[in-house]
C-alpha positions as CSV (number, residue, x, y, z in Angstrom):
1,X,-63.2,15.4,13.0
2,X,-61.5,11.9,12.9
3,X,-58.7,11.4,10.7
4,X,-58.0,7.9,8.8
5,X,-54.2,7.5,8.0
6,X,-53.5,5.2,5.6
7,X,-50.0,3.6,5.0
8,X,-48.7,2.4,2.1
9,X,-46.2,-0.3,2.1
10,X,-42.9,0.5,0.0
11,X,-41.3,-1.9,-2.2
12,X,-38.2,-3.3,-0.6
13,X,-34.8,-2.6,-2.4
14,X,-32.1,-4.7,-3.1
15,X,-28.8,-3.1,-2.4
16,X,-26.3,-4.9,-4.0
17,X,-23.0,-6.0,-1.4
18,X,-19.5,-5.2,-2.8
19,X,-17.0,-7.1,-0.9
20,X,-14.8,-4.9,1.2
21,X,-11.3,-4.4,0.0
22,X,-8.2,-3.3,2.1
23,X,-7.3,-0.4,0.2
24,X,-5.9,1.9,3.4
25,X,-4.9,4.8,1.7
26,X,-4.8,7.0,-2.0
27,X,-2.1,9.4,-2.0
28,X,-1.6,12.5,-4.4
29,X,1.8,13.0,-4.7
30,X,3.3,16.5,-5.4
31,X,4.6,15.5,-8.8
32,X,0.9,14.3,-9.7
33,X,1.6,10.9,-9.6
34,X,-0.4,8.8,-7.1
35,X,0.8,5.9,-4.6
36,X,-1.4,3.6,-2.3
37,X,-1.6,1.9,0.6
38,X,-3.0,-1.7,1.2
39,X,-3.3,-4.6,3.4
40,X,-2.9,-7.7,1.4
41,X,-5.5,-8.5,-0.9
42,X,-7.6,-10.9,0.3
43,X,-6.4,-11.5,4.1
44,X,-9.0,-12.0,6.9
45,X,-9.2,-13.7,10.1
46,X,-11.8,-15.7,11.2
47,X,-14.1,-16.4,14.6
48,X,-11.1,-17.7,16.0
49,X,-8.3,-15.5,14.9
50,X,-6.5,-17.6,12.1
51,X,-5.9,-15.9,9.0
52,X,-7.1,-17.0,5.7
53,X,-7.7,-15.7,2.1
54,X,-11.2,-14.8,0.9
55,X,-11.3,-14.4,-2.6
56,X,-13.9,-11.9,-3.2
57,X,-12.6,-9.5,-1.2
58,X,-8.8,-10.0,-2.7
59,X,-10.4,-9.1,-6.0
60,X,-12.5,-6.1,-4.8
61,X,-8.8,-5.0,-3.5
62,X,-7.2,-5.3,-6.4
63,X,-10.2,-3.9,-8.6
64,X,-9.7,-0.8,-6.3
65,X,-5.7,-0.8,-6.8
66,X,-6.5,-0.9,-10.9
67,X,-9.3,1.7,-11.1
68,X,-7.2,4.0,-9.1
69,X,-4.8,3.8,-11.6
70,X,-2.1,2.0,-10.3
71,X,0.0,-0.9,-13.1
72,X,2.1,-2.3,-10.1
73,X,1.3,-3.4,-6.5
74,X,4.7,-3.8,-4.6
75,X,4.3,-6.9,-2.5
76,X,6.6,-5.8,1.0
77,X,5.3,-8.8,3.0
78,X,6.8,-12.4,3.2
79,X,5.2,-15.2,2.2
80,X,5.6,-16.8,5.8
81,X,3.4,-14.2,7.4
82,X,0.7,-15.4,5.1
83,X,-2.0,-18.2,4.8
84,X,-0.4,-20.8,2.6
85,X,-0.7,-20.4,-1.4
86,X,-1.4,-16.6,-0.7
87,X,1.5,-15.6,-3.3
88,X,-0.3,-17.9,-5.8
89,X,-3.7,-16.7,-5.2
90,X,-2.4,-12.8,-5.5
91,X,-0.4,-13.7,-8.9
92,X,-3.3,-15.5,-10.4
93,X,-5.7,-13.0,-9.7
94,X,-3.5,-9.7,-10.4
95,X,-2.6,-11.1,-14.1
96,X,-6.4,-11.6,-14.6
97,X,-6.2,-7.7,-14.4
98,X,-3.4,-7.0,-16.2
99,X,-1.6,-6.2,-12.8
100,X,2.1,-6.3,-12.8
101,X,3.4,-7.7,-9.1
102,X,6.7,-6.8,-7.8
103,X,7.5,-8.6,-4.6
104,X,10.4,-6.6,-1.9
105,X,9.9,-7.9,1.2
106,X,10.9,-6.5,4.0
107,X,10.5,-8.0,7.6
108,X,7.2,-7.0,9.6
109,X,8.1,-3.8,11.9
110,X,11.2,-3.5,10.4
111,X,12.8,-1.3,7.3
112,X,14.4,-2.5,3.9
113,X,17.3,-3.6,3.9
114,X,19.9,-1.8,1.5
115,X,19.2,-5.1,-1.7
116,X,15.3,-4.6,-1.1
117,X,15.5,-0.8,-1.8
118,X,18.0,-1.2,-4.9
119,X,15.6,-3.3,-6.2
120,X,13.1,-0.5,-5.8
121,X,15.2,2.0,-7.3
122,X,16.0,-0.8,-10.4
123,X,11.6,-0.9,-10.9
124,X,11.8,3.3,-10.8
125,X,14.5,3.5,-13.7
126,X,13.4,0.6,-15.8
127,X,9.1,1.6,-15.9
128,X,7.7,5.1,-17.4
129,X,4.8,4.8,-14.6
130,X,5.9,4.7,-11.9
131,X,5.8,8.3,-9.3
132,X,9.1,9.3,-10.1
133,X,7.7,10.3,-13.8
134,X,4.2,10.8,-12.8
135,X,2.4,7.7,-12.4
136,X,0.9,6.0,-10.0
137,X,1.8,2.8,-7.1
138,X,0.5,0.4,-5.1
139,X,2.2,-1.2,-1.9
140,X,1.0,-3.9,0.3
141,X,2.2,-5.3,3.7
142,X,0.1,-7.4,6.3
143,X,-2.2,-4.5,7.5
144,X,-1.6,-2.1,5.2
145,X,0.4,0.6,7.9
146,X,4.1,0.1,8.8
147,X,5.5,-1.5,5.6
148,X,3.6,0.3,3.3
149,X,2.9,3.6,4.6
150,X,7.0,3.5,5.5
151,X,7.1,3.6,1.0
152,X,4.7,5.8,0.5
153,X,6.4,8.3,2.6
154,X,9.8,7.3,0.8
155,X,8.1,8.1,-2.2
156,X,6.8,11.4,-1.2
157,X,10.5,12.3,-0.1
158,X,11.7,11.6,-3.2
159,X,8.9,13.6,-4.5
160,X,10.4,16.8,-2.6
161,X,8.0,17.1,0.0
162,X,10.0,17.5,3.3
163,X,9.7,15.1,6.3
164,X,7.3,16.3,8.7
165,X,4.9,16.9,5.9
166,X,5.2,13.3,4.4
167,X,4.2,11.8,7.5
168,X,1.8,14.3,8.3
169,X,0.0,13.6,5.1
170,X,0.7,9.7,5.1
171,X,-1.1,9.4,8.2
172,X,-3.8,12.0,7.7
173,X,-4.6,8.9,5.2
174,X,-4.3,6.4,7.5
175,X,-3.8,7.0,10.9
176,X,-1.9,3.7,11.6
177,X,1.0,4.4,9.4
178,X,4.4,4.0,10.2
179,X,4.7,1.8,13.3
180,X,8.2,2.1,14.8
181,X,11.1,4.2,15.6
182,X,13.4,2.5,13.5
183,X,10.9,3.3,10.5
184,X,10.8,6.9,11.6
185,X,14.7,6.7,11.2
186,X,15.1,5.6,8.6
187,X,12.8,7.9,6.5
188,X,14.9,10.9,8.5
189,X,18.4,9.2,7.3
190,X,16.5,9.4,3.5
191,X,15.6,13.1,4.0
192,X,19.3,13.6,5.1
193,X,21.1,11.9,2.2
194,X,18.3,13.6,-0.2
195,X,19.4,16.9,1.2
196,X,22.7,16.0,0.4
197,X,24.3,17.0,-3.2
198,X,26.9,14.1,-2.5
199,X,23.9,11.0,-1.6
200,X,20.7,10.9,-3.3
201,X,19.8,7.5,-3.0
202,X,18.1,6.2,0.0
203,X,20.9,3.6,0.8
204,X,23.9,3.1,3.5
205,X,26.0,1.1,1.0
206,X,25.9,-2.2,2.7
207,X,24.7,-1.0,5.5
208,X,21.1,-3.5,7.0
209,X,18.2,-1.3,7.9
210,X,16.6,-3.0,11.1
């Protein structure tokens, strides 16, 4: 008996593209707030290696950052690390969204310095939604790893998780996160003071975190 198959062409599907974002990382914290992880909107490198801003793919980023519920992306890079007119770009396109920006920068590899951190504790008493009350953050360095996942770990601290358990669950995120030793000690001089009745905050009182 011969067999005749016949095959039937399907239709061909259009899948639509959604530009990638750099969203690393979305955290629950224990006090059911959230915080996030990101490289900065927008940043790409092309063939050759230099860096430069593509616009769909900042705004895919920072749709990401708002549908996960965050008001406020904490800025921790400095504007020299970036393509020119990269602050601009990012403020432009977060107020489209009703994104608030908050910009603490703190130097690539390093830790924030005892101002930078103030500042931070300034945004946690002054807004109701924030992770201190609940809420939910966003921070963004260059890659999305040292700078960032160094806060989100402080956050979690302040949160009352113990150390070994913030990194553990910071990285278990993103792999990448906090880079260096001196990041590493600083988040244990946090959990120190924080288990101190006398210290809460995670400052030295003049002292520059490097």
């Amino acid at each position: 008996m011969q067999f005749t198959f016949i095959f039937k062409a399907l239709p061909i599907m259009s899948v639509p593209q959604t530009p990638e974002t750099s969203l690393r990382a979305v955290i629950e914290c224990p006090g059911q707030g959230r915080c996030m992880m990101a490289g900065f909107p927008g940043l790409a490198a092309g063939a050759d290696g230099t860096p430069f801003l593509d616009p769909d793919r900042m705004g895919a980023t920072l749709d990401a950052i708002v549908a996960n519920g965050a008001p406020l992306l904490v800025v921790l890079t400095e504007e020299h690390e970036l393509p020119d007119g990269s602050f601009d770009q990012l403020r432009g396109q977060a107020a489209a969204r009703g994104l608030d920006l908050a910009f603490l920068p703190i130097r690539d590899y390093h830790t924030p310095d005892d101002p930078t951190i103030g500042r931070w504790h300034d945004l946690l008493a002054s807004r109701q939604d924030l992770p201190n009350t609940g809420g939910t953050v966003a921070f963004t360095c260059r890659h999305g790893a040292g700078r960032s996942g160094l806060m989100a770990a402080n956050v979690l601290l302040h949160d009352g998780m113990d150390l070994p358990d913030a990194v553990d669950l910071v990285r278990s995120h993103f792999a990448e996160a906090i880079e260096t030793e001196s990041q590493m000690s600083w988040l244990q001089g946090v959990s120190r003071r924080l288990k101190d009745d006398s210290q809460t905050l995670d400052v030295d009182f003049g002292t520059t975190h490097r």
